[in-house]
N, C-alpha and C positions, 0 to 999 in steps of 0.2 A: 157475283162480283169478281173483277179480274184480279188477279193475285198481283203485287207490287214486289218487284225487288226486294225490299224491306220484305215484305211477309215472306217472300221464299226463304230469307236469310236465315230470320227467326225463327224461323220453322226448321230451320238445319240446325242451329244453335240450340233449342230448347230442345229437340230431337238428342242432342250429345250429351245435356247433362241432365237429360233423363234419365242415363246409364251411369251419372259417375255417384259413383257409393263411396267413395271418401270422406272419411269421418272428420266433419267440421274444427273438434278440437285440436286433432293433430294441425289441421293445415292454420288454425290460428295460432301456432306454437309456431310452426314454421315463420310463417309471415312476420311476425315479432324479433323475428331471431336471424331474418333477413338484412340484407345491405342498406345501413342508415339511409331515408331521401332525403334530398336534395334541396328539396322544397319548392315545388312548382308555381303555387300560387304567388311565393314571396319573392320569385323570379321575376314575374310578371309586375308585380308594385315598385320593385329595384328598379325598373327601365324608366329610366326619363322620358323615351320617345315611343312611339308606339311600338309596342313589344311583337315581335314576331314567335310565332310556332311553328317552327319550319318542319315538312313531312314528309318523310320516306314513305314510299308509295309507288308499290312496281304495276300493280293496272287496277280495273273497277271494272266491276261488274256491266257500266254501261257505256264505257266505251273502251274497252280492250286494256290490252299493255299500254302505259304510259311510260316506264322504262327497265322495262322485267329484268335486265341483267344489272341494274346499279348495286355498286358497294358500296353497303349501308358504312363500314366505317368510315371511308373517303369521302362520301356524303356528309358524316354528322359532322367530319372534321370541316367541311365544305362549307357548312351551315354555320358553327361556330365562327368561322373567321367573315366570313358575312354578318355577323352579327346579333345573330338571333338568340332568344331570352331562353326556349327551350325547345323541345325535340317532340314531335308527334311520330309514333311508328306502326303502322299497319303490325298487325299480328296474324289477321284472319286470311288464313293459306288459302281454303274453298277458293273462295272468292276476290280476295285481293292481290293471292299472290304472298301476305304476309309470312314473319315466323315470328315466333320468340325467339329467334336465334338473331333475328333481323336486328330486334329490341336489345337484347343484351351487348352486340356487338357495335350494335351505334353508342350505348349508351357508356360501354368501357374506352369507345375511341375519342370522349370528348366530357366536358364537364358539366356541360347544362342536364336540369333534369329532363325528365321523358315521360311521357303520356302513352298509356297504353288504348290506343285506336283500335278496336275492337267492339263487338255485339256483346255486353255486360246483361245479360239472365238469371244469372243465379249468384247467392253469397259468394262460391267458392270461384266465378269467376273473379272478384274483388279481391278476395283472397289471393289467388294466383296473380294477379298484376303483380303488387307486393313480393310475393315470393320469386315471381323470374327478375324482381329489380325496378318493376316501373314504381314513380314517384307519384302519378296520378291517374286516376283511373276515368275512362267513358262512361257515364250514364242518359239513353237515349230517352226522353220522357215519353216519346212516341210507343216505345217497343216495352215499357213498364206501367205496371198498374202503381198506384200510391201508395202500396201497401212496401210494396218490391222495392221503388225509388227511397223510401224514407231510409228502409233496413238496410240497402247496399250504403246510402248516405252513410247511417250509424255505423257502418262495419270498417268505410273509411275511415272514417275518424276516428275510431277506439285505435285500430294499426296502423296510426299516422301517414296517410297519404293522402292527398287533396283529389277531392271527384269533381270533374266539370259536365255539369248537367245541358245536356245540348235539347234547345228548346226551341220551337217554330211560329208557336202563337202565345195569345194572352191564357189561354187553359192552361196548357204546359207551364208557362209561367211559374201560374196559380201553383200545379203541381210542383215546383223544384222550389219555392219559396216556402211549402209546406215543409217538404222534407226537410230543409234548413242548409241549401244553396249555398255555399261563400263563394261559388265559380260558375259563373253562368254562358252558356256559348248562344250566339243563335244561328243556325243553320240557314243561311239563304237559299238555299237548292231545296225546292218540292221535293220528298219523299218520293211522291206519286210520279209526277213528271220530269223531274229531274232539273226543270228549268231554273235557272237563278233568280232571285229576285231582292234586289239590292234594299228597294225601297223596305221590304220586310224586319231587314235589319235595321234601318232607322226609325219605323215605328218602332220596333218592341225594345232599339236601346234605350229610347225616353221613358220607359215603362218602368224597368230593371232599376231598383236601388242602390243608391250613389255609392251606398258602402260595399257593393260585392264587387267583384274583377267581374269585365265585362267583354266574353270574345265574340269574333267574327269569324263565323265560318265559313268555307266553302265558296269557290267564284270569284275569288279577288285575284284581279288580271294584272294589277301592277299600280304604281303611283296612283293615279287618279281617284282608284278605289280605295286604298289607304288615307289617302286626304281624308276622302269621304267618310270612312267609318271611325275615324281618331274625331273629327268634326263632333260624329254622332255620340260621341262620348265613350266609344269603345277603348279599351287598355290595351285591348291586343288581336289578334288578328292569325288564323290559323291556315294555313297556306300547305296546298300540297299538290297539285296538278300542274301550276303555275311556275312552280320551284323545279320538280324532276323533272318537266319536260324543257326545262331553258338548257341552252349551249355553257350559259356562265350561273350556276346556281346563287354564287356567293354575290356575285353583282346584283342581280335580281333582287336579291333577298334584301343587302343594302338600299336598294331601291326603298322599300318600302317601310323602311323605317324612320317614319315621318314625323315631325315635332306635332 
């Protein structure tokens, strides 16, 4: 079977905290005794119009640099005066280009909370979100078994951060409704091929229960698309190739924050 982007990633990520031997209780002392959040999810309810999550994002794995020299603090400031509800930030260096340096410094140049965009494996990556500052953390249902998803769920929640479980079908679903989901994203982009697929996201938003926040990830090009997924009963909408690579970030952004 051909290895996918996703499994080589995985395979580096579960590869790193194979080796980390840090003792669980110190980092859940840490994490508690961290920078109050912000509160992601209740950012995303506050917005009257379709909420954006706007994303620092210097390249990807499949298609190179998208804007590898951006300053993440000029950007979050960028993002806030455009409008947007909260901050998505690449972390993962390998591969994206990210830092936690990236995440702390957007997240001190501006007020919104911030999502830590990253390959989440293990407790103590949850943990660490928390402790470098983010308010929410990634959970991929693809890249976790039910047992991993529920535990990282509970780990959120005990050290008050909000996890948004980013899901592609109705199994996924199943799995992030198990764990007990308040933040559900769907990924329109194949894992596998990478190709977008809009309609995906309007089946599984009619699916997704009325009471969670309901985002849209990945692929949305501008207006049209935003219509489109506010239509579908999405809250919010996570935007990040479409933002860093525009000439006017903040225009754009305003663009899509659609009634």
């Amino acid at each position: 079977m051909t290895r996918t982007y996703l499994d080589n990633i995985l395979a580096w990520h579960r590869q790193r905290v194979s080796q980390d031997m840090r003792a669980l209780d110190n980092l859940v002392e840490q994490a508690m005794h961290s920078v109050p959040p912000r509160g992601f999810a209740k950012a995303i309810q506050a917005t009257p119009h379709l909420a954006v999550i706007a994303e620092i994002k210097r390249r990807s794995p499949s298609k190179g640099d998208l804007n590898a020299s951006l300053d993440a603090a000029e950007m979050a400031r960028s993002y806030q005066a455009g409008g947007a509800s909260c901050l998505s930030v690449l972390t993962d260096e390998n591969h994206f280009g990210g830092s936690v340096n990236d995440l702390q410094t957007a997240r001190d140049a501006c007020t919104l909370p911030v999502i830590r965009k990253d390959f989440t494996v293990d407790v103590r990556d949850v943990l660490d979100a928390r402790i470098m500052g983010a308010d929410c953390v990634l959970l991929i249902a693809a890249a976790l078994t039910q047992t991993e998803l529920t535990a990282f769920v509970q780990m959120a929640k005990m050290i008050d951060i909000d996890a948004l479980i980013e899901v592609h079908d109705e199994p996924e679903l199943e799995m992030a409704l198990e764990a007990g989901a308040d933040l559900v994203g769907v990924n329109q982009r194949d894992l596998v091929t990478f190709a977008v697929d809009h309609e995906r996201a309007v089946r599984m938003g009619a699916l997704i229960p009325s009471d969670l926040v309901k985002v849209a990830e990945s692929g949305v090009r501008g207006r049209a698309d935003a219509l489109s997924l506010r239509s579908a009963g999405y809250d919010a909408v996570l935007v990040g190739e479409h933002l860093v690579t525009s000439k006017n970030p903040a225009q754009a952004l305003t663009d899509l924050c659609v009634d």
